[in-house]
C-alpha positions as CSV (number, residue, x, y, z in Angstrom):
1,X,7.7,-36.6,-25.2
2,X,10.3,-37.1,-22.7
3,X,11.9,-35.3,-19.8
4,X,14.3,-33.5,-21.7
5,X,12.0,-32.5,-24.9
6,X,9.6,-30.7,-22.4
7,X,12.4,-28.4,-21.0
8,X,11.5,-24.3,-21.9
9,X,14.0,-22.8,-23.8
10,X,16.6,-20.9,-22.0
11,X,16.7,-23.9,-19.0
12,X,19.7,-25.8,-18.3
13,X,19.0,-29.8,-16.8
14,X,21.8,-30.0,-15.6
15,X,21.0,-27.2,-13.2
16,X,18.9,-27.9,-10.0
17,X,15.8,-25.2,-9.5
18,X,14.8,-24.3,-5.8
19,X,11.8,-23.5,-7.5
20,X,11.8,-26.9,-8.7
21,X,13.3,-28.7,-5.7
22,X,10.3,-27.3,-3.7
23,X,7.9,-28.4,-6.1
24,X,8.9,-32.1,-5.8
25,X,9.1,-32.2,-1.7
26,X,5.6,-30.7,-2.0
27,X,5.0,-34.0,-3.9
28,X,4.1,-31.9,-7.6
29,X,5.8,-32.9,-11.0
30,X,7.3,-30.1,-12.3
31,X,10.8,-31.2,-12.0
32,X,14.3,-32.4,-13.5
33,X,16.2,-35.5,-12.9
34,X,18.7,-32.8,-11.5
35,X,16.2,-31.6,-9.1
36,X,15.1,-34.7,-7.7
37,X,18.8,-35.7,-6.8
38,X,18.9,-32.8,-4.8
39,X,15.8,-33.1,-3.3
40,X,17.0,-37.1,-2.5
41,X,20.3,-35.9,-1.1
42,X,18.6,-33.9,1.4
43,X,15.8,-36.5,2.2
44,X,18.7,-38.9,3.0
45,X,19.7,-36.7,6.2
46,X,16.6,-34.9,6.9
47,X,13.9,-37.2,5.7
48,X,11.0,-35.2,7.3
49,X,11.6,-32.4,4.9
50,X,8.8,-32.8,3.2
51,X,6.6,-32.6,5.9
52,X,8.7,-29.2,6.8
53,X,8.1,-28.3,3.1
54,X,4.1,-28.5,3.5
55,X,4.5,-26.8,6.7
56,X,5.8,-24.1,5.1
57,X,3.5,-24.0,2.6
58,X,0.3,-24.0,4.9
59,X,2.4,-20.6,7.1
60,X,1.7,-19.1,3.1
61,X,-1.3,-20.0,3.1
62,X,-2.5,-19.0,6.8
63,X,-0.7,-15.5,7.0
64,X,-2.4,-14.6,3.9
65,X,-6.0,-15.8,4.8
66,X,-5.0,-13.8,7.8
67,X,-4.0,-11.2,6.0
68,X,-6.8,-10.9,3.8
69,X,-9.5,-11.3,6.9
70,X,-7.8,-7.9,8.1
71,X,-8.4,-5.7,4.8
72,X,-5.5,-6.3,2.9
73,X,-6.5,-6.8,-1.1
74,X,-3.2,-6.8,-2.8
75,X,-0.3,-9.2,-2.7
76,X,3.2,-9.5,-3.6
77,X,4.9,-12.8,-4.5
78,X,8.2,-12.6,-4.5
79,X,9.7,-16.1,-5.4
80,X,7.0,-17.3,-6.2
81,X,7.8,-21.2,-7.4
82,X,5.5,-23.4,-9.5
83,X,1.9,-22.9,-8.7
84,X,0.5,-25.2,-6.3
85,X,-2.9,-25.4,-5.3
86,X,-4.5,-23.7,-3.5
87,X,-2.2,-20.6,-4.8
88,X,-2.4,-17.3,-2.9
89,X,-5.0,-15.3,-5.7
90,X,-7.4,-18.6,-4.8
91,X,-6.3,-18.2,-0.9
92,X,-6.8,-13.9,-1.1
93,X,-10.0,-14.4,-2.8
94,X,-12.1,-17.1,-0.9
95,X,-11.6,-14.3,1.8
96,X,-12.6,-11.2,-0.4
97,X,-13.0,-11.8,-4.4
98,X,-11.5,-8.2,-4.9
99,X,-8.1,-9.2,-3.7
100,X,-5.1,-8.7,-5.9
101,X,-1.9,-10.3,-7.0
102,X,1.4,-10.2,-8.5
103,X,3.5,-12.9,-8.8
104,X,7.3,-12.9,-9.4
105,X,10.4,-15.0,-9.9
106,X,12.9,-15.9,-12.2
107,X,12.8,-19.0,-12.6
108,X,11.4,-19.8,-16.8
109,X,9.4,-22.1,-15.8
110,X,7.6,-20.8,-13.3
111,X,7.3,-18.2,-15.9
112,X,5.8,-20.3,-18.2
113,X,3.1,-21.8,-15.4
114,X,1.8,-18.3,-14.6
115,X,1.3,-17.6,-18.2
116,X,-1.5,-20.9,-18.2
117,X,-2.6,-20.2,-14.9
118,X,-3.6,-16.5,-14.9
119,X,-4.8,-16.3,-18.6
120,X,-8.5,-15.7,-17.4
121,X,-7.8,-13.7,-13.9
122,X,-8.5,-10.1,-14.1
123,X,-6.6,-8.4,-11.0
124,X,-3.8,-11.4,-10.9
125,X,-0.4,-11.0,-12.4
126,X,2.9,-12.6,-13.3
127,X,6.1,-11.4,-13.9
128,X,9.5,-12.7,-14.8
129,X,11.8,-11.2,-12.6
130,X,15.0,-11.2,-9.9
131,X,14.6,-10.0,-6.3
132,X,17.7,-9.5,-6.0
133,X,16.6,-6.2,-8.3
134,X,13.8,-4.8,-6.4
135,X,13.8,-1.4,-8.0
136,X,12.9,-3.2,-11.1
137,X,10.2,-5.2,-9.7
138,X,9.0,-1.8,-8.3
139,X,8.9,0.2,-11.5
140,X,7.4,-2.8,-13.5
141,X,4.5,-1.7,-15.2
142,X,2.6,-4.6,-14.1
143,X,3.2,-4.1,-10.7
144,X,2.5,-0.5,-10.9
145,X,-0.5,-1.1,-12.6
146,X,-1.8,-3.6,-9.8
147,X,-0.4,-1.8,-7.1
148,X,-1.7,0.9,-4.9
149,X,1.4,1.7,-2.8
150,X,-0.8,4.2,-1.2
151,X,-2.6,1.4,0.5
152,X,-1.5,-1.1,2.3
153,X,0.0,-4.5,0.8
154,X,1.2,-7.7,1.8
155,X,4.8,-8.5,0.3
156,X,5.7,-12.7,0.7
157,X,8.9,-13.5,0.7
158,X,8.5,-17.4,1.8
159,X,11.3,-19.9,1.4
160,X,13.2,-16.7,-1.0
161,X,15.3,-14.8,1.2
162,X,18.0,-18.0,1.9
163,X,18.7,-18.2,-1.8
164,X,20.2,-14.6,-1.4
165,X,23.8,-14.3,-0.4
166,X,25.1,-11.8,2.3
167,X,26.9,-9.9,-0.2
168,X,23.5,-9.4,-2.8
169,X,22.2,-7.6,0.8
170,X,18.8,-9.4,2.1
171,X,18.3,-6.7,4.7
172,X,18.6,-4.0,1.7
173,X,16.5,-5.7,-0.8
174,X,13.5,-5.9,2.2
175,X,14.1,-2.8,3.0
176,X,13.4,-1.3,-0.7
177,X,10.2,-2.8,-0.6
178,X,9.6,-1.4,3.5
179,X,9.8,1.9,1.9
180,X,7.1,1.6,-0.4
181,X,4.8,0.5,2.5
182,X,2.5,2.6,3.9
183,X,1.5,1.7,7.5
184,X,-0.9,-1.2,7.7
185,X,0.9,-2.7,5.2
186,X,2.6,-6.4,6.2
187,X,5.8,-8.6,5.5
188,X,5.4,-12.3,5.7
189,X,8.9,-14.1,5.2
190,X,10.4,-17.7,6.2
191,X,14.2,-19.4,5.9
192,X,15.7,-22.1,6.5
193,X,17.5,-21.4,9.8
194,X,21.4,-22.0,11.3
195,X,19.6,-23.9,13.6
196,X,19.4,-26.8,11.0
197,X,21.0,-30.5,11.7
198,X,24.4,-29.8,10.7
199,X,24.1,-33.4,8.3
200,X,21.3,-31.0,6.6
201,X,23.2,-28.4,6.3
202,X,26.0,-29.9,4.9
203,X,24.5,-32.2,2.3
204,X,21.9,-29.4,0.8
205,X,24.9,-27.1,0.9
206,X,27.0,-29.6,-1.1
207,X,24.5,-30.6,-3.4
208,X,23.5,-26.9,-4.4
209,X,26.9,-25.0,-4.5
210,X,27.5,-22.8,-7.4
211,X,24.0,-23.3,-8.7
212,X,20.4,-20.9,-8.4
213,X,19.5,-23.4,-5.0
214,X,22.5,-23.0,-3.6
215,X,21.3,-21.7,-0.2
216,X,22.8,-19.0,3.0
217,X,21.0,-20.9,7.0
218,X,20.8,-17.9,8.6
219,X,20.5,-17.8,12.4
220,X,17.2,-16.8,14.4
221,X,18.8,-13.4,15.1
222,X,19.8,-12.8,11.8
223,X,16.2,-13.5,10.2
224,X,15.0,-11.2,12.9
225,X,16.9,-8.2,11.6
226,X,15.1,-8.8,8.4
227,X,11.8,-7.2,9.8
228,X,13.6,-4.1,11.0
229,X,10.4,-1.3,10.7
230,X,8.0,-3.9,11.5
231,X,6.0,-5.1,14.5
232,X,6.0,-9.1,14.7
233,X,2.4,-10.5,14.7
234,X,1.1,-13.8,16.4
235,X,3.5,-16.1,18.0
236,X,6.8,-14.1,16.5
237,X,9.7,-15.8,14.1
238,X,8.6,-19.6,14.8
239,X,9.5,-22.8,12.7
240,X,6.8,-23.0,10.9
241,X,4.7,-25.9,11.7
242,X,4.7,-23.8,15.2
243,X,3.1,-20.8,13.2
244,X,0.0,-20.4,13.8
245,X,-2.7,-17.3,14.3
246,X,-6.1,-19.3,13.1
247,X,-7.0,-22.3,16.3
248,X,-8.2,-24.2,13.0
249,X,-4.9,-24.5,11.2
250,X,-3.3,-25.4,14.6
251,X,-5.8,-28.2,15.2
252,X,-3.8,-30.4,12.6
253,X,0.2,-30.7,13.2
254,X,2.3,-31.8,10.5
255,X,5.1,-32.8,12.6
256,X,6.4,-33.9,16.1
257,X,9.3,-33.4,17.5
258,X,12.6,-31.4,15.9
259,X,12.5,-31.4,12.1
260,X,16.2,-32.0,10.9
261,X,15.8,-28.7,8.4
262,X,14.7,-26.0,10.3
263,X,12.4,-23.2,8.6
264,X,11.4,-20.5,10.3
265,X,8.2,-18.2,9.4
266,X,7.2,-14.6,10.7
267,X,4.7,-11.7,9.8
268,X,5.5,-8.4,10.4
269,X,3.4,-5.5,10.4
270,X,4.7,-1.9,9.2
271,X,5.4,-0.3,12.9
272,X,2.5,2.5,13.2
273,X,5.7,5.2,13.7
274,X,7.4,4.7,10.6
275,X,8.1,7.2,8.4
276,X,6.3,7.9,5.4
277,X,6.5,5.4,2.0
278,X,8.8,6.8,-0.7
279,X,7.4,6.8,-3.6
C-alpha cells in the first residue's frame, strides 16, 4: 500500500499537519510527503529543532508526572497529536492507576490513532474536536462523563496555543476552560516564542501559511497573559529544555546553548482566591 492509499478519508496530502509535522521531528512515521517538506524547511534554518521538539515533549511528560504525584487524577489533552510513547494515560498512571484522560484534537488522524490506542482503557478517552470551540469540548458527553469539574484537573495545552490566531482569542479560549476549574486545579501550556531566530521564523511561517500549521510566535509577555488566574509553579515560563521541577529529569540536557526555535513551557496553578468554577 503506498503513501497516498493509507490517507483517512476526509485528509487532504497536499496539506501539512502540525499534528503530523511534530510527529516526524519526534522521529515517528505518521506523516505526509507534505509534512516532511515542512518539517525539512525548518530543519534547514533551525536544525536543532528536533531536539527542541523532544524537549518539549519530556516538559509533557514531567509536568504531568508532577502533576499526578500531587493528587491530580484527570487530564485534559487539548491538541493532542499522534500518540507517542510514553503517552500521558501511561505517564498519569505509572504515578496512580486511577488517573484519568481525555484526549482531543482535530486532526482525522489523530482521530483515528486514539480509536486503536484506547480500545481496551477504561477511564481514557478520545475525542475529535476544535479548541478553538471550547464550549463544545466542555459539554461533550465524553468529557462530561470523565470529568469531575468539581475536582481538580490538569488541562494541557502543549505546542496548541501558537496554532491559534489573535483574532480566534487564545486568552478567551484558556479562559473558558479557567472557569471550569476549581482551585487546585492546574494549566500546563508551551509555544513557540517571538524570541525565535528570525531565519526560523520566517521559513516555518512561509512554509505553513494558509494551512492548519500555520503558526502566531508570541512573545514571553504575551504567553504570560495566558495564565491570567493562575499562580506559575517551578521555575516560571522557561524554554523548555530549562523546565524542570524533578532533579532527575534535569540530570539529562537535551541541548546546549540557544535553540534557533524557541518553545517556551509553564504550569500554572488555579490562584487559591479565584472565584468559584462556573458550571
Amino acid at each position: 500500500m503506498t503513501e497516498l492509499e493509507r490517507v483517512p478519508p476526509g485528509v487532504d496530502p497536499n496539506v501539512p499537519s502540525s499534528a503530523r509535522v511534530y510527529d516526524y521531528l519526534l522521529g515517528g512515521k505518521d506523516h505526509l510527503a507534505i509534512d516532511r517538506a515542512v518539517a525539512e524547511k525548518l530543519l534547514a534554518v533551525a536544525p536543532d529543532s528536533r531536539l527542541v521538539a523532544r524537549a518539549n515533549r519530556r516538559f509533557q511528560v514531567e509536568a504531568v508526572r508532577h502533576l499526578a504525584g500531587q493528587g491530580i487524577r484527570q487530564f485534559i489533552d487539548l491538541g493532542t497529536g499522534i500518540p507517542t510513547s510514553p503517552s500521558i494515560h501511561e505517564v498519569a498512571r505509572e504515578v496512580h492507576p486511577s488517573c484519568r484522560v481525555i484526549y482531543v484534537d482535530y486532526d482525522p488522524v489523530v482521530r483515528m490513532h486514539a480509536q486503536v490506542l484506547l480500545a481496551d482503557s477504561p477511564g481514557v478517552e478520545g475525542i475529535q474536536a476544535d479548541l478553538r470551540r471550547p464550549e463544545e469540548i466542555l459539554a461533550d458527553p465524553y468529557v462530561t462523563g470523565l470529568i469531575d469539574f468539581d475536582q481538580p484537573v490538569c488541562v494541557l495545552m502543549v505546542g496548541v496555543l501558537h496554532f491559534v490566531m489573535d483574532e480566534e482569542d487564545p486568552a478567551g479560549i484558556v479562559a473558558a476552560f479557567r472557569k471550569r476549574m476549581v482551585p487546585g486545579s492546574h494549566l500546563v501550556l508551551s509555544h513557540a516564542m517571538a524570541e525565535s531566530a528570525p531565519e526560523a521564523i520566517a521559513q516555518l511561517t512561509m512554509a505553513t501559511a494558509g494551512s492548519p500549521a500555520q503558526g502566531r510566535f508570541r512573545s514571553h509577555d504575551e504567553v504570560l497573559t495566558l495564565f491570567d488566574g493562575f499562580d506559575l509553579i517551578g521555575p516560571g515560563l522557561v524554554p523548555v529544555q530549562d523546565w524542570h521541577i524533578d532533579a532527575d529529569d534535569a540530570a539529562i540536557p537535551l541541548l546546549d546553548g540557544k535553540p534557533q526555535l524557541r518553545i517556551d513551557g509553564g504550569a500554572g496553578r488555579v490562584s487559591a482566591g479565584s472565584p468559584p468554577h462556573s458550571p
